[in-house]
C-alpha positions as CSV (number, residue, x, y, z in Angstrom):
1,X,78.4,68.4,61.4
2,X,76.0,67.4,58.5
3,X,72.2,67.5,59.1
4,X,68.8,67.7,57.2
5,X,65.8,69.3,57.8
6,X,62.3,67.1,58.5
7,X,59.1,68.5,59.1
8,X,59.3,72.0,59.1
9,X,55.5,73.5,61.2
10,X,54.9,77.2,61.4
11,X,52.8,77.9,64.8
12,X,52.0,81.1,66.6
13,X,54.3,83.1,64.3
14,X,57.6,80.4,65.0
15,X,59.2,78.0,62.6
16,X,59.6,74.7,64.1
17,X,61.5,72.2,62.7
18,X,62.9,68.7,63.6
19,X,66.8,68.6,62.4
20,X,68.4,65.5,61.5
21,X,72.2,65.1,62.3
22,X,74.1,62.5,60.3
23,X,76.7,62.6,63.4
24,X,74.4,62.6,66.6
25,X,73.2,59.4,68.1
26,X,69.9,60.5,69.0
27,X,67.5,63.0,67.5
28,X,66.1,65.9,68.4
29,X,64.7,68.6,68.9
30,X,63.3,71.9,67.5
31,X,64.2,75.0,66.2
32,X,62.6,77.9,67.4
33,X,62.5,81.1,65.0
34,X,61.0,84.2,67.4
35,X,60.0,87.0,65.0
36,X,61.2,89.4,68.0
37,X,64.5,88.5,68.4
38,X,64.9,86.0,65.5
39,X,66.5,83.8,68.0
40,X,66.8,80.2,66.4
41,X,67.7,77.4,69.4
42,X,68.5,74.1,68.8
43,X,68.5,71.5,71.2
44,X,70.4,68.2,70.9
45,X,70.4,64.9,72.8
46,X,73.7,62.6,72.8
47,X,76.2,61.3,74.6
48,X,78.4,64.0,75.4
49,X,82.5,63.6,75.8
50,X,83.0,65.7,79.4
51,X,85.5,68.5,78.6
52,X,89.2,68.7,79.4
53,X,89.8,69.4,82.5
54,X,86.2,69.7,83.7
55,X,85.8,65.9,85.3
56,X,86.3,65.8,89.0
57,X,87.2,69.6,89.2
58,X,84.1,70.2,91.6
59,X,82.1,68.4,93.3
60,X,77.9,68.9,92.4
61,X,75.1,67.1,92.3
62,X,74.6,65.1,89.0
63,X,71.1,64.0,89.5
64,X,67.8,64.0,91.0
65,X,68.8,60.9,93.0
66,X,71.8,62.5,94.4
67,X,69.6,65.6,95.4
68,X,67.1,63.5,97.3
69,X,70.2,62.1,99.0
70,X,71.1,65.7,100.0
71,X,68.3,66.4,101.3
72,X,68.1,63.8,103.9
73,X,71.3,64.9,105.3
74,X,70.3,67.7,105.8
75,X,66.9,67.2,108.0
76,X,63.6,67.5,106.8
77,X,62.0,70.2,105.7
78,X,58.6,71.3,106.0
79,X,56.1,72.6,103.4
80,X,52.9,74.6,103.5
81,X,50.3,73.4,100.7
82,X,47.6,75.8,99.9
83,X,44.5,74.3,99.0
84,X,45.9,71.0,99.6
85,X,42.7,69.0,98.9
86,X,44.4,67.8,95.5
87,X,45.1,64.3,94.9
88,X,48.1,64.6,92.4
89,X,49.7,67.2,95.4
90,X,48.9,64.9,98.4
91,X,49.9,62.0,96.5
92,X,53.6,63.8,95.9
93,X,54.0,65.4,99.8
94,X,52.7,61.8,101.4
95,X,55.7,60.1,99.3
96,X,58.1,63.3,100.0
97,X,57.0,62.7,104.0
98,X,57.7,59.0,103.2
99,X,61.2,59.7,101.9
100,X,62.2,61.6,104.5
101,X,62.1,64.9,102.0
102,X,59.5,67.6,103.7
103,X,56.9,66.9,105.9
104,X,53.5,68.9,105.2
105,X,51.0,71.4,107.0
106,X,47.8,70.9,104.8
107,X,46.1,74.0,104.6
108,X,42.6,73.4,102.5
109,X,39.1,72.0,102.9
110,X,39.8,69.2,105.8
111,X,36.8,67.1,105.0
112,X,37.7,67.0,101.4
113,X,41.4,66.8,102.2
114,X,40.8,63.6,104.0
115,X,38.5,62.0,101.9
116,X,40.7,62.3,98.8
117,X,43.5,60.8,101.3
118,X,41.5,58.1,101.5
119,X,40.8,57.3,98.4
120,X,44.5,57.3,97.5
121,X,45.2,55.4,101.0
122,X,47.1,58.2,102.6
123,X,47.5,58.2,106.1
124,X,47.4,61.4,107.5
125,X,48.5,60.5,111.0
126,X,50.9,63.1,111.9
127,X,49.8,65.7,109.7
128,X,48.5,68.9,110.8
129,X,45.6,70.6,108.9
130,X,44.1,73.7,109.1
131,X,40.7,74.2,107.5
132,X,40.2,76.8,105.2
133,X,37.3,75.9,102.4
134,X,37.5,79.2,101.1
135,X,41.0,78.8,98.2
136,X,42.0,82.4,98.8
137,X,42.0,82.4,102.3
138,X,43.8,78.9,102.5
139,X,46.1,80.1,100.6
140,X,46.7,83.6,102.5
141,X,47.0,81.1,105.5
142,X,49.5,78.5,104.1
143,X,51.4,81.7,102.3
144,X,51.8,83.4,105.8
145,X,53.2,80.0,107.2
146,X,56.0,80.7,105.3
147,X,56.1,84.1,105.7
148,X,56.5,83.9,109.6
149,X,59.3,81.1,109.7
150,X,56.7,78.0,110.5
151,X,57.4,76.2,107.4
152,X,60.4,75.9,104.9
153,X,58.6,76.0,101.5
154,X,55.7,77.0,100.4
155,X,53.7,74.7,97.6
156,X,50.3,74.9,95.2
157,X,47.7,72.8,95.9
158,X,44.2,72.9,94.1
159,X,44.2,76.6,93.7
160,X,44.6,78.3,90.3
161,X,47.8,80.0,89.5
162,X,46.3,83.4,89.8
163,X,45.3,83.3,93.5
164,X,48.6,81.6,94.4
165,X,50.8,83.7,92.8
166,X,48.3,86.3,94.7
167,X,48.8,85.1,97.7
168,X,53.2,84.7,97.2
169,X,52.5,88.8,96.4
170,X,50.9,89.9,98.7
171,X,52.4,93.1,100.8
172,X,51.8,91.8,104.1
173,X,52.0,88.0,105.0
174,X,53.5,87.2,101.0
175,X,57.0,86.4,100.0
176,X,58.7,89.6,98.6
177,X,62.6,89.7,98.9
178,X,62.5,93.4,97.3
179,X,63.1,92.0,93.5
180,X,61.6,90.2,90.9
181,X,60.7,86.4,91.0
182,X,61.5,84.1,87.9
183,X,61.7,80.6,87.3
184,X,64.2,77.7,86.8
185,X,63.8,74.5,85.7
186,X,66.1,71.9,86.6
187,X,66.5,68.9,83.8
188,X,68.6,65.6,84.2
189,X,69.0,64.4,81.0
190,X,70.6,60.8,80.0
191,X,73.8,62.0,77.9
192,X,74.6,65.0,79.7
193,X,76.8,64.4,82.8
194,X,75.5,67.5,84.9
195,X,71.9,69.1,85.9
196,X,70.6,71.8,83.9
197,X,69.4,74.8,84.8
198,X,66.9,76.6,82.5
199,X,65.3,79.7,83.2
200,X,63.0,81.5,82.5
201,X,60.8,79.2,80.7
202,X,57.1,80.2,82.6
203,X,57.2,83.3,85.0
204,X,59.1,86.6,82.8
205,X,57.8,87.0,79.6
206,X,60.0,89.2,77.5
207,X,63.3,90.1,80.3
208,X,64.6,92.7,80.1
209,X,68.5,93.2,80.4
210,X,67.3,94.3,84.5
211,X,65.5,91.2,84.5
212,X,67.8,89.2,83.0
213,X,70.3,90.7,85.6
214,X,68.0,89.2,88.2
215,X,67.2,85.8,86.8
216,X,70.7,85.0,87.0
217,X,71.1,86.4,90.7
218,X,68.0,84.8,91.5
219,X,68.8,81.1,89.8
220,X,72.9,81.6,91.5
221,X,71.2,80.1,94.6
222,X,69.4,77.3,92.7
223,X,73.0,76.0,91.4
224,X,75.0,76.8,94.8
225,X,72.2,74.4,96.3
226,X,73.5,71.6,93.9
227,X,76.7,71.6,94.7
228,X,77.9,74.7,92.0
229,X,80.4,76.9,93.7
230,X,80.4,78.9,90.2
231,X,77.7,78.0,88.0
232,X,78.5,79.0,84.0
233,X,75.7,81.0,82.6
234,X,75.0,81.1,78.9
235,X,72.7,83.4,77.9
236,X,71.5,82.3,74.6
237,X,70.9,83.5,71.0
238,X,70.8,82.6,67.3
239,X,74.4,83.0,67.1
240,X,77.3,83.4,69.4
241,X,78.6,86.6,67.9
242,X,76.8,90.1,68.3
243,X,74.9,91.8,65.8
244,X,72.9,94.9,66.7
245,X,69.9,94.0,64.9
246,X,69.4,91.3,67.1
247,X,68.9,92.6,70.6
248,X,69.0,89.2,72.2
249,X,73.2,89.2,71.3
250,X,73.5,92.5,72.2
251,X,72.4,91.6,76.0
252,X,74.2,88.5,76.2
253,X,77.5,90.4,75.7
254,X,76.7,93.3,78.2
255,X,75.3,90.6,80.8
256,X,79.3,89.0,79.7
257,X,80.7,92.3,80.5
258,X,78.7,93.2,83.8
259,X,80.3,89.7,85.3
260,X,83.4,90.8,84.1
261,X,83.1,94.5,86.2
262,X,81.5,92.6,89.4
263,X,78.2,93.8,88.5
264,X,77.2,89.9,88.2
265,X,78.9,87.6,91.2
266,X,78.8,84.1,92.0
267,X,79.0,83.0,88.4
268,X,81.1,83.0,85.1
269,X,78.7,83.9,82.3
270,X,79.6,84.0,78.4
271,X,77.4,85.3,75.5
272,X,75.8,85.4,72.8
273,X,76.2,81.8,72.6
274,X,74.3,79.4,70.4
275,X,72.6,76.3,71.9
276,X,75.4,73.8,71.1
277,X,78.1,76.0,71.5
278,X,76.6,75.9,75.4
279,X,75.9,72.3,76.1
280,X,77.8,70.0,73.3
281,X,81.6,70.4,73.8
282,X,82.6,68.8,70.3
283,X,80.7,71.7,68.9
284,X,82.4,74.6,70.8
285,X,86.3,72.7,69.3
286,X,84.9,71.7,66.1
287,X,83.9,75.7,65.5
288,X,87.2,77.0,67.2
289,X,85.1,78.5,70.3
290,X,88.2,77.3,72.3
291,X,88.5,81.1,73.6
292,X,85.4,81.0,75.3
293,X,84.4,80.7,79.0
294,X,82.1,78.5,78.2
295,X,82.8,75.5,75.8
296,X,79.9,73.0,76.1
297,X,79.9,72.9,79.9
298,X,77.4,75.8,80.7
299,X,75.2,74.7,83.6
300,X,72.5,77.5,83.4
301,X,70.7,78.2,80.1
302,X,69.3,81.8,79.8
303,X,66.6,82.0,77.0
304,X,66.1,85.3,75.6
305,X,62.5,85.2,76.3
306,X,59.2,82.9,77.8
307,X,58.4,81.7,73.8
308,X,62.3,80.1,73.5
309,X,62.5,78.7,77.0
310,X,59.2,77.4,77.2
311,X,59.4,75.4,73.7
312,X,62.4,74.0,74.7
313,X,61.1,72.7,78.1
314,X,58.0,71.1,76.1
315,X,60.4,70.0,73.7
316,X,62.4,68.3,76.5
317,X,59.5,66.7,78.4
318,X,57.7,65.2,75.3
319,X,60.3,63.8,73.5
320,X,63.8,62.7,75.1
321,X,63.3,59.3,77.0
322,X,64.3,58.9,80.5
323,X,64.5,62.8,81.3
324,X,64.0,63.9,85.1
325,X,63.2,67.3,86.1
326,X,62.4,69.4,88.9
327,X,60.9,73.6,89.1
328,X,60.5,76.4,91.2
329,X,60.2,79.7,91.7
330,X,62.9,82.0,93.3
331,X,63.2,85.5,94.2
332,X,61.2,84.7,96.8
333,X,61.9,84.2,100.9
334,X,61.3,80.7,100.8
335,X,61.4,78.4,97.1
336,X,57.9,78.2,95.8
337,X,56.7,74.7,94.2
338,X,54.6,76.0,91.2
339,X,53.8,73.0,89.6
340,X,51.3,72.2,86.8
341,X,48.6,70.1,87.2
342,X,50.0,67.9,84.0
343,X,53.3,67.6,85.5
344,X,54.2,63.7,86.2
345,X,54.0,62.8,90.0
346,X,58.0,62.3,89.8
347,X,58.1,65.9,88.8
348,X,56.2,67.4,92.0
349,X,58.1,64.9,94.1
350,X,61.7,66.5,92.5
351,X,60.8,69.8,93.1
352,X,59.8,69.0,96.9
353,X,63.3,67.7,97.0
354,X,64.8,71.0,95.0
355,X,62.8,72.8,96.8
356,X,64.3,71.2,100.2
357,X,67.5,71.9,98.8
358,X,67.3,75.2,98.2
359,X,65.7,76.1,101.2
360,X,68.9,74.6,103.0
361,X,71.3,76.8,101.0
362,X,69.3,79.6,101.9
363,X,69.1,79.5,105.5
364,X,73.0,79.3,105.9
């Protein structure tokens, strides 16, 4: 494969560049050079061939569409909201409601609650709404909703990020399984014929080979949820051989060799691999990787740390046309919807719906 390099930016101590491939039908994206790991990812956007063998071997969920379809057969669900007096969030759970997604117990301001429902013509009929102006309180309220069994999921409304991820901590009405929580992303992208599972790219900064351990166990769920019996996990590097100066191949290959033992269950996982050796199939035959577990049909995409995962999920949002995606957080009792308050109103409702998903896997 023949490419050239474009603009080439140097920010917060990472090369990015934009690589051109003379073979790929669409551009894209970025290289990311950490100086801790000198972990280089690049992602690429095409239309991918589905491997041999792969098509029709299990049935999952392709799409966002298909997930919202799985969740109305299986019931609605119900969601907490803390400080819901946000119009972005009530926006999002009055069209999840609508759907037949989740239905909602606002926990916030009430009188400001139903005045921004107003102004976005919401119709709160049917909703029940405790009132709690004080943020950390509404959101020790909606938290312990979950906590006790009343509600499904547990959501952010207007509250910042440090009092809700308080509130999910908390030793006595919080949502504590016992481990650590991380994050996965969940990207249909037009090209690739499956979901994509990216974690961590917000909660654990620099994982450990524990952590790591537990992303993987915590994100098994996640992919179960979308119809993965046996999700493929490619931890990622630079390269996808080892070489002891660079700790993030090192990891990759014991986290290889811990699924091999048992130590790792639910999941087939492969590393060091390089970005396109995971997700692009012609890459993995046209550089022999045809001994691999995983050749361009990994389904999870473990970044070595927040600054690689997180680019990439910029890189993804900003740039590649036609994208959906969905987060949460896991580790936790019930899925939490941590959403940002720039995320697109189709991005809160999918992670309701993942969200809804999950929650159904989890109480089997």
């Amino acid at each position: 494969m023949t490419w050239d390099v474009g603009a080439v930016t140097v920010w917060g101590g990472m090369v990015l560049a934009v690589l051109h491939f003379a073979s790929l039908r669409d551009i894209i994206l970025t290289c990311v050079s950490g100086a801790g790991n000198c972990s280089i990812l690049i992602i690429a956007v095409k239309k991918m061939k589905c491997p041999s063998g792969q098509k029709g071997s299990r049935k999952m969920i392709k799409g966002f569409d298909d997930v919202i379809t799985k969740v109305k057969s299986c019931g609605m669900k119900k969601i907490a909201v803390a400080a819901a007096q946000d119009s972005a969030v009530l926006e999002a759970v009055g069209h999840a409601k609508a759907q037949g997604i989740a239905d909602a117990i606002l926990v916030g301001d009430e009188a400001k609650i139903r005045e921004i429902a107003a102004s976005i013509d919401m119709d709160l009929t049917g909703y029940e709404i405790i009132d709690e102006p004080d943020m950390a309180q509404a959101a020790l309220k909606a938290v312990k909703l979950a906590h006790d069994g009343v509600v499904d999921m547990y959501m952010k409304g207007l509250c910042d990020t440090k009092t809700f991820l308080k509130s999910v901590l908390d030793k006595e009405v919080g949502l504590r399984t016992g481990g650590p929580l991380s994050h996965v992303a969940v990207f249909e992208i037009p090209g690739i014929n499956r979901l994509l599972f990216l974690t961590d790219v917000a909660f654990v900064t620099y994982p450990s080979l524990e952590d790591k351990v537990h992303i993987i166990e915590n994100t098994v769920p996640v992919c179960n949820a979308c119809g993965l019996e046996n999700p493929k996990v490619a931890p990622l590097a630079a390269v996808e051989v080892v070489n002891p100066k660079m700790q993030a191949t090192v990891e990759a290959a014991e986290l290889a060799k811990m699924c091999e033992e048992g130590q790792i269950k639910g999941c087939i996982v492969d590393g060091p691999l390089s970005l396109d050796l995971a997700i692009d199939p012609e890459a993995a035959k046209h550089k022999g990787a045809t001994d691999r577990k995983i050749q361009g049909d990994a389904d999870v995409l473990l970044f070595p740390d927040i600054h690689a995962g997180n680019l990439v999920y910029k890189c993804l949002v900003h740039t590649v046309p036609g994208f959906k995606n969905g987060c949460i957080l896991t580790g936790t009792k019930v899925p939490v919807i941590l959403t940002s308050r720039s995320d697109t109103f189709e991005t809160k409702v999918n992670s309701i719906a993942l969200a809804a998903v999950v929650a159904e896997e989890l109480s089997r």
